[in-house]
N, C-alpha and C positions, 0 to 999 in steps of 0.2 A: 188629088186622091185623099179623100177622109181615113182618115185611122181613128182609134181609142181615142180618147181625151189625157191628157198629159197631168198625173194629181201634181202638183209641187208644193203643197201646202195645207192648213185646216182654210186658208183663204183665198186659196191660188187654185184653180185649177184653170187648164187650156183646154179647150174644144176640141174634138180632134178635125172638125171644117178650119178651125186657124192654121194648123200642121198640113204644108204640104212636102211631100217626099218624090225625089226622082232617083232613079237607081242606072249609075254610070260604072263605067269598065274603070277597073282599079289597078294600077301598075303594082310591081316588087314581084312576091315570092308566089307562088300558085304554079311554075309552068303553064302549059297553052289551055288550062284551066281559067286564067285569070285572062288571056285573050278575048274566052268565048262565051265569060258569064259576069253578067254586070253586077257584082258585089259590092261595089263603093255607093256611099247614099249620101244624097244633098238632102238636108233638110232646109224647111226655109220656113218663117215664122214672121209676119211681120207686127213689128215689135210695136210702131206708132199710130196703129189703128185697130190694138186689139183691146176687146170692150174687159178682158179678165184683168187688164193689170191700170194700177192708177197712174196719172202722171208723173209724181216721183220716180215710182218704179220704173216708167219706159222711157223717162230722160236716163237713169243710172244706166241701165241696161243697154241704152244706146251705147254710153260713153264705155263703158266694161266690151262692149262689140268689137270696139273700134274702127278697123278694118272690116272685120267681118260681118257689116250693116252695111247693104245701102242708102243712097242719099234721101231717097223715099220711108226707110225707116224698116226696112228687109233684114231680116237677118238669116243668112247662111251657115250651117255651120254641115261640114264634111266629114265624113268616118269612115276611115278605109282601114283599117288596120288591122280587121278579121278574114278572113276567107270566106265567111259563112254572112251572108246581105240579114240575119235578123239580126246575128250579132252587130255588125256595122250601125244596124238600125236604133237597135237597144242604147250603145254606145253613145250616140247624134240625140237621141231625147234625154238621156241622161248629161251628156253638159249644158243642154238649155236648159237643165233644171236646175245646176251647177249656177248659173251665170245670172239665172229669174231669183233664185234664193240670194244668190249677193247683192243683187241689185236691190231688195226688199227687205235686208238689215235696217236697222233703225241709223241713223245718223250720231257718231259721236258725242258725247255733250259737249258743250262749250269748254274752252281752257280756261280755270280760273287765275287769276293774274297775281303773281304775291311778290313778296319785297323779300331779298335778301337778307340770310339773318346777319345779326349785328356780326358776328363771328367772322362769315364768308367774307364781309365786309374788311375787316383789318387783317384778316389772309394775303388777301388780292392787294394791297394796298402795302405790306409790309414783301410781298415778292417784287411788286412793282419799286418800291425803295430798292432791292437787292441788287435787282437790274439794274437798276442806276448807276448804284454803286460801282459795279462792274463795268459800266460800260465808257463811266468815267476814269478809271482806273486804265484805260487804253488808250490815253494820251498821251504827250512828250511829257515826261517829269519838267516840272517845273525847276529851276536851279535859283535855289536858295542864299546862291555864293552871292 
């Protein structure tokens, strides 16, 4: 089933031929409303063969899935928490677009590496004495006699 295209970005956008949607019966609160009317939606997106997102992107995305990717590189994501199948629906494109945008942050910069200043230095090292001190001081007295 085509739908709209998914904007996620000035760089991202999904097709809506990549989006497919199927609409299944949703348990909880509705009374026999929720029996007789499939409000709950699968969305399903596969993440490792679609031409909008780069590699980066659809190794992160995979891994951000976790579970919720198949081994093929599928992703499902389920929304049942309205009564109402656009809402459900609305809901299911909005955390793939939650999940596309974290995947598509830039990468950390590197840790730069630095040395202790001279201070921290004779802190650590005069507590480390203290302990000693103490821990020597829990022996048998020594008798002097």
């Amino acid at each position: 089933m085509a739908s709209e295209p998914l904007y996620i970005d000035d760089r991202i956008t999904i097709a809506g031929w990549e989006l497919t949607e199927q609409f299944v019966l949703a348990g909880g609160a509705g009374g026999q409303h929720v029996n007789k009317v499939s409000t709950a939606v699968q969305l399903f997106f596969n993440i490792a063969n679609s031409p909008a997102l780069n590699e980066r992107v659809k190794r992160n995305a995979l891994v951000l899935a976790g579970r919720r990717a198949s081994k093929d590189g599928t992703l499902m994501i389920e929304a049942s928490r309205s009564r109402s199948q656009d809402r459900n629906r609305e809901e299911a494109r909005e955390r793939l677009k939650e999940l596309i945008l974290e995947a598509a942050k830039p990468p950390p910069p590197p840790r730069k590496k630095t040395k202790p200043t001279r201070g921290s230095v004779e802190r650590r090292l005069k507590e480390k004495a203290g302990r000693s001190d103490v821990k020597k001081m829990r022996g048998r007295p020594s008798g002097g006699e």
